[in-house]
N, C-alpha and C positions, 0 to 999 in steps of 0.2 A: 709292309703295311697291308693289310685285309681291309677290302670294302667291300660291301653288301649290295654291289652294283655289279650284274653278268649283262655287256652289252649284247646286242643282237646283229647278226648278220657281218655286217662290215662299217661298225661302228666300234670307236676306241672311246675309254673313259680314261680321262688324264687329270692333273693338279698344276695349276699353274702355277711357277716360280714366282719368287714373291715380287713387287713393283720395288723400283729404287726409291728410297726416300732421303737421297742426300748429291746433291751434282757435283760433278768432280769439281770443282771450287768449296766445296765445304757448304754450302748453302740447302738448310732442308726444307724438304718437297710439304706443303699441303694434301691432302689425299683427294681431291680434284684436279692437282696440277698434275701430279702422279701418272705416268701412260700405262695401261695394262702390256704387259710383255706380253709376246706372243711365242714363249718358249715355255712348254708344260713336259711333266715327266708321265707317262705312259703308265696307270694302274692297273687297267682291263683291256683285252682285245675280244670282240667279237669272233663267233666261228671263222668267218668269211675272209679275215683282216690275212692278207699275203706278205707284206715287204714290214710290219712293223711288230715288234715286240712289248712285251710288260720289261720297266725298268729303261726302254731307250726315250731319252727328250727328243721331243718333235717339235719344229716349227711348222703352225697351222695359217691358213687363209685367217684374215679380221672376218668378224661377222658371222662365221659359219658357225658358230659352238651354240650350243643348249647348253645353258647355266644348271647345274643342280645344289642344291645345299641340304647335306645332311648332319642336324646337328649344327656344330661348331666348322666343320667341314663344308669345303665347297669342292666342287670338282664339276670339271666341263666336257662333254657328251661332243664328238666328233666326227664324222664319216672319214673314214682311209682314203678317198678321193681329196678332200680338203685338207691332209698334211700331205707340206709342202716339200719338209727336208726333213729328217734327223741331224742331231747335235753327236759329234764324238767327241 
């Protein structure tokens, strides 16, 4: 996937995984009951960025991310200090 987003310094641009819409009972989510994961996939890295890659999921700190939405797309703006783990 190509975006038209080159972060800066040691800031990551990521997409976040989609929310559950259904609990394990079978029962489906309203999109306010719905929790934002906090598991996104890695688009962009800034010059700066050391331990994280384009293409590795990251779990980030709540609250830290800058929202961007381009188009139909959304994608969330991250400093390397504020992920917390990679997913393997």
């Amino acid at each position: 996937m190509s975006i038209n987003i080159q972060p800066l310094a040691d800031y990551v641009v990521a997409q976040q995984e989609e929310a559950e819409t259904k609990t394990a009972s079978g029962l489906y989510l309203p999109d306010k009951a719905q929790e934002k994961p906090k598991v996104a996939k890695v688009l962009a890295v800034g010059k700066d960025v050391k331990q994280v890659k384009v293409a590795d999921k990251i779990i980030y700190k709540n609250y830290s991310t800058t929202d961007i939405k381009m188009g139909k797309d959304e994608y969330i703006l991250v400093k390397e200090e504020d992920v917390l783990a990679t997913v393997k």
